[in-house]
C-alpha positions as CSV (number, residue, x, y, z in Angstrom):
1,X,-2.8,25.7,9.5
2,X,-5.6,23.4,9.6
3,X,-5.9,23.7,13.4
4,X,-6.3,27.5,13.0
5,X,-8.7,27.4,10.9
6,X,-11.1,25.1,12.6
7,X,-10.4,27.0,15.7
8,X,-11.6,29.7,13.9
9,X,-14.5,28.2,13.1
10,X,-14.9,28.0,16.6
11,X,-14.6,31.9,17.8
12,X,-16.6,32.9,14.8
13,X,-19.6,30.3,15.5
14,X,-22.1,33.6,14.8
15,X,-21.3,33.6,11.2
16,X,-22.3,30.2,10.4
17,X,-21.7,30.5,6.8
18,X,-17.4,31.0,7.8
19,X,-18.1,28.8,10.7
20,X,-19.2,26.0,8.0
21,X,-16.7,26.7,5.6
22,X,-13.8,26.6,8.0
23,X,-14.9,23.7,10.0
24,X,-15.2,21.7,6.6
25,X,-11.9,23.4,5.3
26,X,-9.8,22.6,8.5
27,X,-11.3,18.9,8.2
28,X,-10.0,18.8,4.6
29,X,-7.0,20.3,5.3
30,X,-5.8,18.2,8.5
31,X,-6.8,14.9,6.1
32,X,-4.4,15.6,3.5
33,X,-1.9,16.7,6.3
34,X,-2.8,13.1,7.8
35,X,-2.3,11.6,4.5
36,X,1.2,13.3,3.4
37,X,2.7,12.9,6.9
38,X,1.7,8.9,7.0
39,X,2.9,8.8,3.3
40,X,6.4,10.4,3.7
41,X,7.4,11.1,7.6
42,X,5.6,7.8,9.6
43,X,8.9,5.5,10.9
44,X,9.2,3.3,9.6
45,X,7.4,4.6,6.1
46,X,5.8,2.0,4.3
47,X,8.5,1.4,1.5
48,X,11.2,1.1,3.6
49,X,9.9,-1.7,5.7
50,X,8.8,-3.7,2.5
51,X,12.6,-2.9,1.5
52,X,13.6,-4.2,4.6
53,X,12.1,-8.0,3.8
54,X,12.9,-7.6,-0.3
55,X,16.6,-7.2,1.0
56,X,16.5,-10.4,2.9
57,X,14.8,-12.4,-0.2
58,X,17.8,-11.2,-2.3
59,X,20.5,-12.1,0.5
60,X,18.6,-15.9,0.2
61,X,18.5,-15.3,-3.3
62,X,14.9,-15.8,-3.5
63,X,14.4,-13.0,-5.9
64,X,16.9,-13.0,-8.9
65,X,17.2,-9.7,-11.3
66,X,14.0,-8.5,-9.1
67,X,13.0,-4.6,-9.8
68,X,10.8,-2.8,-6.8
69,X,9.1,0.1,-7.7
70,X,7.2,2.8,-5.2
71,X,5.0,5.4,-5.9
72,X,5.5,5.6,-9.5
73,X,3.1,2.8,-10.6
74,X,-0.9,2.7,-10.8
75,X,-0.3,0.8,-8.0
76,X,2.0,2.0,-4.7
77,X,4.0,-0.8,-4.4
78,X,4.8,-3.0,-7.0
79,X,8.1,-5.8,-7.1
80,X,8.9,-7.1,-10.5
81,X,10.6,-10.5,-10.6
82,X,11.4,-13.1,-13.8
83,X,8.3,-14.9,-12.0
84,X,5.6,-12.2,-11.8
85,X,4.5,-9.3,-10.2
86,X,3.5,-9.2,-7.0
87,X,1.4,-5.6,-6.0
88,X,1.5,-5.1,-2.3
89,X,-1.4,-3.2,-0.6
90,X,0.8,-1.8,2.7
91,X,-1.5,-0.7,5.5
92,X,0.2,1.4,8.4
93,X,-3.1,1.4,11.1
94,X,-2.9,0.3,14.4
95,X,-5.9,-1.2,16.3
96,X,-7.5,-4.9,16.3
97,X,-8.6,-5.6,12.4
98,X,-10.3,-8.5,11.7
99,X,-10.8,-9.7,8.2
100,X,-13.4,-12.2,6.8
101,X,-13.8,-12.8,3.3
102,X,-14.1,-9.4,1.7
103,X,-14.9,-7.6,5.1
104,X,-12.7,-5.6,7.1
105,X,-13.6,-4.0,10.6
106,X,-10.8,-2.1,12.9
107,X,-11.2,-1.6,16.6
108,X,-9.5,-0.2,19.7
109,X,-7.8,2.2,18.1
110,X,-7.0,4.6,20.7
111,X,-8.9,6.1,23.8
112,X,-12.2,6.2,22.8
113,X,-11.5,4.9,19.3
114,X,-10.4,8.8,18.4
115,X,-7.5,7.8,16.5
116,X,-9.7,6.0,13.5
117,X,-11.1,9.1,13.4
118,X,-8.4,11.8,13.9
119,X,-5.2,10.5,14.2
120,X,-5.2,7.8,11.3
121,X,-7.4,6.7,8.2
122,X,-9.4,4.3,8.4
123,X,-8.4,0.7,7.2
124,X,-11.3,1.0,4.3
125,X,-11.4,-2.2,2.5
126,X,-7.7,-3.4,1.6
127,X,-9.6,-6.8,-0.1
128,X,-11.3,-4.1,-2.6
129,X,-7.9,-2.0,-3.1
130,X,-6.5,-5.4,-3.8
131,X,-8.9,-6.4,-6.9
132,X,-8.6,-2.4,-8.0
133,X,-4.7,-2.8,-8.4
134,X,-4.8,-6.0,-9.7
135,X,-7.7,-4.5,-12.5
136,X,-5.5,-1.6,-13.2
137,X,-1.8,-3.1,-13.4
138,X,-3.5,-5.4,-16.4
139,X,-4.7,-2.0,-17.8
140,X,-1.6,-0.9,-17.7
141,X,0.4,-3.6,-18.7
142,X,-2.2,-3.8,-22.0
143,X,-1.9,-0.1,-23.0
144,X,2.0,0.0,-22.5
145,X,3.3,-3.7,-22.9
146,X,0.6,-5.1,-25.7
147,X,2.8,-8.0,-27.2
148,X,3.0,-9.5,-23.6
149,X,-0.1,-11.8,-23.3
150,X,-0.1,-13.3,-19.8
151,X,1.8,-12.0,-16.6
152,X,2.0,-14.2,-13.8
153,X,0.5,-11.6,-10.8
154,X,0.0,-11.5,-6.9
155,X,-1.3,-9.5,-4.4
156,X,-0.7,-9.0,-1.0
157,X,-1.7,-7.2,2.2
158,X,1.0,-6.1,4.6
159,X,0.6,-4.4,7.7
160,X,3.7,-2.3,8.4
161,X,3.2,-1.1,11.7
162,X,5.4,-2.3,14.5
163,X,3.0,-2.0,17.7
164,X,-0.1,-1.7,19.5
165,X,-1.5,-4.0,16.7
166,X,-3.6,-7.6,16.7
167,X,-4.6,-8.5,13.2
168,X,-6.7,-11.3,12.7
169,X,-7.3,-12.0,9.0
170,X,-6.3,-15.1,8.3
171,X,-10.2,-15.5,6.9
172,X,-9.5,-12.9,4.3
173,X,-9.6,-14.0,0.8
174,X,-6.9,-12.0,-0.2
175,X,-3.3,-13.2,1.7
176,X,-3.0,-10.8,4.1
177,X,0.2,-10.5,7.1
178,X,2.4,-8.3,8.9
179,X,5.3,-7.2,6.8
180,X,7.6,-9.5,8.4
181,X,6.1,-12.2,7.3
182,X,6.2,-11.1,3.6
183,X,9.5,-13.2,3.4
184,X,8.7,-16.7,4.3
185,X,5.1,-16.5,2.7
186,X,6.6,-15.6,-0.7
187,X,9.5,-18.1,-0.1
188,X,6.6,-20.8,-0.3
189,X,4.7,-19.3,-3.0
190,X,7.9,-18.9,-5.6
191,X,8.7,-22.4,-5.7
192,X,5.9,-23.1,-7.4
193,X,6.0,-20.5,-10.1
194,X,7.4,-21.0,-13.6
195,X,9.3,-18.2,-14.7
196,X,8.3,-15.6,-17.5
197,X,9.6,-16.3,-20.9
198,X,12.9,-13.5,-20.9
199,X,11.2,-11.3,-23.9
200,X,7.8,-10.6,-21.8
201,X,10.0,-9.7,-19.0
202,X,12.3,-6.9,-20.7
203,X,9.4,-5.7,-22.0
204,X,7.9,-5.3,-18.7
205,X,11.1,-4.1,-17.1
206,X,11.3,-1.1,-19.8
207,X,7.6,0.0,-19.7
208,X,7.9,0.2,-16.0
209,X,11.1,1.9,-16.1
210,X,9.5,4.5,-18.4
211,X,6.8,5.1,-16.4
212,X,9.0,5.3,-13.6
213,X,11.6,7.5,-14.7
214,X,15.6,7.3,-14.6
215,X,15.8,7.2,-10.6
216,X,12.1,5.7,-10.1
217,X,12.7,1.9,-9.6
218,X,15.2,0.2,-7.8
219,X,17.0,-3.4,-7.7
220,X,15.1,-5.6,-5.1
């Protein structure tokens, strides 16, 4: 749909008013189309390969009574454990990204560096998204969980896809990785964690599960 309509734009250039209009429409509509596709078709989608990692910390029983919840949270992606929270930032691009501090720059991309363009969104600034889901999940946890005063929370960047990828961003503040290294990085991280007292958990658990609905979260 998207296509015709910007082609349209195209044969119809001597009305520049619909020639506008569908140009900026087609744009619009090919983004969302980007966006859903990326979302909910991309192999593998973005949920299942942070699954894939949660599953081996539970196998090692790293993560004890852990809850993972997608797309049903201020925040995407979102495991709950008797230690924390840890709000994962997941990133799909392919391309060279380079992080350094709070800055973010993708290259190579594709022939001519079209695909940051047309055939993926950019990379933005995951350190921002980051500090914006941290920011919110306390706004959250406030409104719906108020007798819980401190909540142990994390945030990390993953890059899920599997090729055709360099990342270098071992500058950026905020921990950032491929997906498969999720597991050992939070290995490290857990043994120095003390766990939440039981009551701020539950109460955690249930205001997420509400939020979530019956078939919104799942064991990690």
């Amino acid at each position: 749909v998207s296509i015709g309509i910007l082609l349209s734009g195209l044969f119809f250039g001597s009305n520049q008013v619909w020639s506008l209009l569908a140009l900026g429409l087609g744009w619009l509509l090919a983004q969302v189309s980007l966006y859903l596709s990326n979302r909910y078709v991309r192999k593998p989608r973005a949920d299942e390969a942070l699954d894939e990692v949660l599953s081996k910390l539970v196998a090692e029983k790293v993560v004890k009574r852990g809850r993972v919840y997608h797309y049903c949270l201020p925040v995407s992606h979102v495991l709950l454990t008797p230690d924390g929270l840890v709000l994962f930032i997941l990133k799909y691009q392919r391309g060279n990204m380079v992080a350094d501090g709070d800055k973010w720059r993708q290259t190579r991309t594709g022939l001519f560096n079209l695909n940051k363009y047309l055939g993926q969104e950019n990379i933005g600034n995951p350190s921002r998204e980051a500090e914006s889901a941290l920011q919110v999940t306390a706004n959250f946890l406030k409104k719906h969980a108020p007798q819980v005063e401190e909540v142990p929370m994390a945030v990390l960047i993953a890059f899920t896809t599997v090729a055709n990828s360099q990342l270098d961003v071992q500058k950026s503040r905020i921990p950032a990785m491929h997906v498969s290294k999720v597991k050992g990085y939070l290995k490290q991280q857990w043994q120095k964690r003390t766990p939440m007292a039981r009551g701020d958990y539950e109460a955690i658990q249930a205001a997420f599960d509400k939020a979530a609905g019956v078939n919104g979260a799942g064991q990690a």
